[in-house]
VMD Tcl script that builds the backbone (N, CA, C; Angstrom):
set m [mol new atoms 222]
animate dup $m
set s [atomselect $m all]
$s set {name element resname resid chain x y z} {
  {N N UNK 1 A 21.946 82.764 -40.137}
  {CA C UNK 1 A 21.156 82.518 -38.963}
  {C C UNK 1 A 22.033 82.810 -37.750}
  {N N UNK 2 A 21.572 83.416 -36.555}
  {CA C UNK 2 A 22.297 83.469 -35.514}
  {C C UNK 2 A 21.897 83.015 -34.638}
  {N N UNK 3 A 22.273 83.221 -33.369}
  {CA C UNK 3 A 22.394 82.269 -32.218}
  {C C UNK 3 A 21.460 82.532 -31.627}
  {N N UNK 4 A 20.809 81.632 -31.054}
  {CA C UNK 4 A 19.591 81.466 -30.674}
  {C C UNK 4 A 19.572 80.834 -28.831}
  {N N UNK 5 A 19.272 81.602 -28.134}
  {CA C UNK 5 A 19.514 81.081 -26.536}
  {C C UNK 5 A 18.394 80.949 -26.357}
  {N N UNK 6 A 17.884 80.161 -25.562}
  {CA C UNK 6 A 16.456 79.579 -25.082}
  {C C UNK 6 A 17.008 79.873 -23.249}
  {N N UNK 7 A 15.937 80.476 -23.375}
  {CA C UNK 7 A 16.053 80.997 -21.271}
  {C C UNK 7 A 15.921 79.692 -20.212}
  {N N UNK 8 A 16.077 79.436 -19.998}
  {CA C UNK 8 A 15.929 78.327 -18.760}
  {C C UNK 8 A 15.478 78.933 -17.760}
  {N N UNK 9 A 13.931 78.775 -17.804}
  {CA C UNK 9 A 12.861 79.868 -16.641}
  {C C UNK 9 A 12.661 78.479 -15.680}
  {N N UNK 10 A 13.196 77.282 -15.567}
  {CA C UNK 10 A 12.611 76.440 -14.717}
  {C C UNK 10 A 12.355 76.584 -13.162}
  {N N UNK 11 A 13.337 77.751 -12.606}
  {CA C UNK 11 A 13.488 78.160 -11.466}
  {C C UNK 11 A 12.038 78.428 -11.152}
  {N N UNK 12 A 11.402 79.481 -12.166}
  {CA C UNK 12 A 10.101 80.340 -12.226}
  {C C UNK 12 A 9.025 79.735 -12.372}
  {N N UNK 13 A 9.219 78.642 -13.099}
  {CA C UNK 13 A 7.835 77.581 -13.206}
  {C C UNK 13 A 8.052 76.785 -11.940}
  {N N UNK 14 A 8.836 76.561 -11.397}
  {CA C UNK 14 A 8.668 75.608 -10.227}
  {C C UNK 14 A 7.692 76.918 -9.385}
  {N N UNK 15 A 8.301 77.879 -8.862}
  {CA C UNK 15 A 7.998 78.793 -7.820}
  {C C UNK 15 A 6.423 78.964 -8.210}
  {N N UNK 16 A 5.904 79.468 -9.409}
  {CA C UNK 16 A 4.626 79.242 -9.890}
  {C C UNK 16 A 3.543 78.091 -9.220}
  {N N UNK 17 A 4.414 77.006 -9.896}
  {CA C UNK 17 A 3.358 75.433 -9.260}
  {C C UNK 17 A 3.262 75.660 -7.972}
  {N N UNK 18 A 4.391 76.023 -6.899}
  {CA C UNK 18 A 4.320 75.549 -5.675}
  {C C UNK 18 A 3.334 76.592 -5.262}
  {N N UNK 19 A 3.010 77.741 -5.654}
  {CA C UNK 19 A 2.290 78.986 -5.570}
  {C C UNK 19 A 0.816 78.510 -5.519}
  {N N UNK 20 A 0.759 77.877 -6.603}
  {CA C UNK 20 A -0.545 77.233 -7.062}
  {C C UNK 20 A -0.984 76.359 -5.698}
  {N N UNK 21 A -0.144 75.188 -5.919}
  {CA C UNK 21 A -0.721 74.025 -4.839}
  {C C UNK 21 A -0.505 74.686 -3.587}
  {N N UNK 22 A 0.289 75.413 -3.049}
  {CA C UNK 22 A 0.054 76.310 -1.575}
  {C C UNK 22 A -1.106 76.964 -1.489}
  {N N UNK 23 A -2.100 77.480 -2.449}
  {CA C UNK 23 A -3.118 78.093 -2.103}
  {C C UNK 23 A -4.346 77.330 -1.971}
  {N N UNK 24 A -3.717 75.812 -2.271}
  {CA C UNK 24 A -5.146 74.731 -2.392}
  {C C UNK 24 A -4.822 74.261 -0.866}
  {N N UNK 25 A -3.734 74.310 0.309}
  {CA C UNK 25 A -3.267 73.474 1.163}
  {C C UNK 25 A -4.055 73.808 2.182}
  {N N UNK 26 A -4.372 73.309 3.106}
  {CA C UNK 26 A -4.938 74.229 4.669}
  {C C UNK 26 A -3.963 74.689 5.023}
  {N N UNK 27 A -4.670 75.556 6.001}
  {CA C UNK 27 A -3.545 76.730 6.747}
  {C C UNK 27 A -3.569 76.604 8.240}
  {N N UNK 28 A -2.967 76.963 9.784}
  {CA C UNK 28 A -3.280 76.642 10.511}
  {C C UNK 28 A -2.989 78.064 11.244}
  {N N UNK 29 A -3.689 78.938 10.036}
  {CA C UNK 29 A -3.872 80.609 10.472}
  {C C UNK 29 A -4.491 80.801 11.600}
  {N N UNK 30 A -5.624 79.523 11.618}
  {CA C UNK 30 A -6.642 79.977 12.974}
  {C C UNK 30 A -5.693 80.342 14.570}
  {N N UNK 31 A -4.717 79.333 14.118}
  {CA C UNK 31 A -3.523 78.584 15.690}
  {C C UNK 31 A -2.748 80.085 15.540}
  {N N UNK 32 A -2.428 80.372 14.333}
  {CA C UNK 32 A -1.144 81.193 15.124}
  {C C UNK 32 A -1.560 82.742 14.657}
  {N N UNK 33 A -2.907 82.780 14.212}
  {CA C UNK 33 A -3.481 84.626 14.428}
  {C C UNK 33 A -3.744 84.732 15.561}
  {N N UNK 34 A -3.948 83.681 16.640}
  {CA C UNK 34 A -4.761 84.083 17.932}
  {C C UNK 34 A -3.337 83.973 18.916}
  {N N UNK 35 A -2.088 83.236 18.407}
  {CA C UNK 35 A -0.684 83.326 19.336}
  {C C UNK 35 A -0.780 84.495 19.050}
  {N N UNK 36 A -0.536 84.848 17.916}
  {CA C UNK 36 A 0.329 86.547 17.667}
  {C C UNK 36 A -0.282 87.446 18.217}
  {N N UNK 37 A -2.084 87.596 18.742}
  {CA C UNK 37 A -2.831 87.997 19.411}
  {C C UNK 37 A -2.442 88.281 20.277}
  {N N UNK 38 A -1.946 86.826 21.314}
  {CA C UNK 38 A -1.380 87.159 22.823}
  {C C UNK 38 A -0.278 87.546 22.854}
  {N N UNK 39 A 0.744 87.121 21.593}
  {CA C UNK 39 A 2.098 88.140 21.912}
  {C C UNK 39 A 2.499 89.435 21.597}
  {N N UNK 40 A 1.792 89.895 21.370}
  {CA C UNK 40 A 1.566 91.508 20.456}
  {C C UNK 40 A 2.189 92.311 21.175}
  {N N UNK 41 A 2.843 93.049 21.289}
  {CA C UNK 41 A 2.545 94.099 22.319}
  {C C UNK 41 A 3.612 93.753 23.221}
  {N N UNK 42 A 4.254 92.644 23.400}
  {CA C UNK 42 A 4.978 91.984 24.542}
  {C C UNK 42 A 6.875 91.851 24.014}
  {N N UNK 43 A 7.107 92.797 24.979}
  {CA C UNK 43 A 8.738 92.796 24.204}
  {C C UNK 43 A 9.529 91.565 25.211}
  {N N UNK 44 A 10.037 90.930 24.323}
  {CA C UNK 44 A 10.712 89.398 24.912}
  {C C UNK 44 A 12.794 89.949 24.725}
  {N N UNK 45 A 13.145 89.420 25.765}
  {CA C UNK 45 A 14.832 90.381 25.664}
  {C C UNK 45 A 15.321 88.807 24.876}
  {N N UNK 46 A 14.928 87.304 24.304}
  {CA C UNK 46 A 15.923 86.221 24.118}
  {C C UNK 46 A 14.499 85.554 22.935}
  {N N UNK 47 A 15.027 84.983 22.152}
  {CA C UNK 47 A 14.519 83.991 21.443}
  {C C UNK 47 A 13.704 83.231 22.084}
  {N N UNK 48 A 14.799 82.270 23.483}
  {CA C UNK 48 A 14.205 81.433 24.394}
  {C C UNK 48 A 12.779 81.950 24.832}
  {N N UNK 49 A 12.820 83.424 25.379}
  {CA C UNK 49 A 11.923 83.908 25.955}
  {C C UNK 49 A 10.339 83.805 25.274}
  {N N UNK 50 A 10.399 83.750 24.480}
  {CA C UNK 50 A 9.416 84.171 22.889}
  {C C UNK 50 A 9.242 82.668 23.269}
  {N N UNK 51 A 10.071 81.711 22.964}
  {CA C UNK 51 A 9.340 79.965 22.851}
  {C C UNK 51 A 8.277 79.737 23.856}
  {N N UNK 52 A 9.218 80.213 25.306}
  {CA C UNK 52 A 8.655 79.861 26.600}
  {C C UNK 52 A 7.251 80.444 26.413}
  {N N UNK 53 A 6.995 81.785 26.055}
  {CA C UNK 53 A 5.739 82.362 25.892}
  {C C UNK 53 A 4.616 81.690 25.460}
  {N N UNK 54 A 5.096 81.284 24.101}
  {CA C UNK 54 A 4.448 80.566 22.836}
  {C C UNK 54 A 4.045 79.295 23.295}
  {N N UNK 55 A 4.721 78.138 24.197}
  {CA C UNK 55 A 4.689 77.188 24.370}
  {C C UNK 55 A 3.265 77.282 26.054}
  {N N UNK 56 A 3.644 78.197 26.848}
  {CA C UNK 56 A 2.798 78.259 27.642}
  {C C UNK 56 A 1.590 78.684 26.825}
  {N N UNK 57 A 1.348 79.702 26.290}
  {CA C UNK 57 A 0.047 79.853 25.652}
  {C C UNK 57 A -0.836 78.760 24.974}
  {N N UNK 58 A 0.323 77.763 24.461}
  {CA C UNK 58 A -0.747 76.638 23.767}
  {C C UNK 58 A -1.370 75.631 24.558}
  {N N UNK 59 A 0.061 75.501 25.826}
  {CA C UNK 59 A -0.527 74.810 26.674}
  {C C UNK 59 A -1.492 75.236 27.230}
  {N N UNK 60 A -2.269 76.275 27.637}
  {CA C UNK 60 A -2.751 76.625 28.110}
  {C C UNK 60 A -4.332 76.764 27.774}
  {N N UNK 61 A -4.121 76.416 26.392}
  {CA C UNK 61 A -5.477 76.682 25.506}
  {C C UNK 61 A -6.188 75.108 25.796}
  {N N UNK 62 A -7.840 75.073 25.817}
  {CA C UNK 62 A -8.170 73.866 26.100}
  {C C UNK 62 A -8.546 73.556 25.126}
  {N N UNK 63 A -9.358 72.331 25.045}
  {CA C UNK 63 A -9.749 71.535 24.064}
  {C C UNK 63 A -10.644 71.656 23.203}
  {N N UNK 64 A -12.023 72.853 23.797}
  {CA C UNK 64 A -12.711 73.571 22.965}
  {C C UNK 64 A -11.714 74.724 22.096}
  {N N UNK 65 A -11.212 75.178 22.258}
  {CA C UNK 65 A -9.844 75.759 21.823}
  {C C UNK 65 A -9.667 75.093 20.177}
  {N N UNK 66 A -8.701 74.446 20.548}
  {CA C UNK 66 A -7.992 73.230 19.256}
  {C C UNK 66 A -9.186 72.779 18.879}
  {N N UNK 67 A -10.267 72.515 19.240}
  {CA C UNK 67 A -11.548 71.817 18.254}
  {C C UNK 67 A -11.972 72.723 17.031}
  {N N UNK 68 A -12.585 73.915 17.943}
  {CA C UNK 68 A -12.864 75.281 17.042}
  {C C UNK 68 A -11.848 75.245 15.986}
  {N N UNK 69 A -9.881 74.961 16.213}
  {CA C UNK 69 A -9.609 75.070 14.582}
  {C C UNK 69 A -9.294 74.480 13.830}
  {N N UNK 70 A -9.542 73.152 14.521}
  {CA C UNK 70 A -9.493 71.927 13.275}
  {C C UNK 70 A -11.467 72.378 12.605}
  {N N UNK 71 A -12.007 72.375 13.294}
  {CA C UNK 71 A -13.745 72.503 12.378}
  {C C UNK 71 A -13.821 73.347 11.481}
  {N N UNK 72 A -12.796 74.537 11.324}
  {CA C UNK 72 A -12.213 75.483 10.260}
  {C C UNK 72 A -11.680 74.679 8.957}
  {N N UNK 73 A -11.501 73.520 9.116}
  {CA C UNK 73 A -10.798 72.477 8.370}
  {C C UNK 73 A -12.053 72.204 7.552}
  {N N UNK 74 A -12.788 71.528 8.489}
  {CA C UNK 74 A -13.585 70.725 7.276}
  {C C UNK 74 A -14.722 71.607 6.514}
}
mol reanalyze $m
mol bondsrecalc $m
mol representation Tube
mol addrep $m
């Protein structure tokens, strides 16, 4: 009889499950397809620059806004 190695795929079954339950999770695609919308197109020279963008845009969005994508939720 010879030697017999058994693979240790546990790495691969984890990545699997989490695969699984990520596709059952909500997403909050609605929020950031419509950022990437407004930043498209817009060349930023700093990281910072890109936040500042990002951060004014949300502020900026009103409350019918954020309603529309939580109701995507339920």
């Amino acid at each position: 009889m010879g030697i017999v190695m058994q693979e240790d795929d546990i790495i691969t079954q984890h990545a699997i499950c989490l695969r699984r339950m990520a596709s059952r999770w909500r997403s909050d695609y609605f929020l950031l397809s419509k950022l990437k919308e407004h930043l498209s197109g817009t060349k930023f020279s700093s990281d910072s620059d890109v936040k500042t963008a990002a951060e004014n845009w949300l502020n900026g969005q009103g409350r019918d806004f954020y309603q529309a994508g939580l109701n995507k939720f339920r």
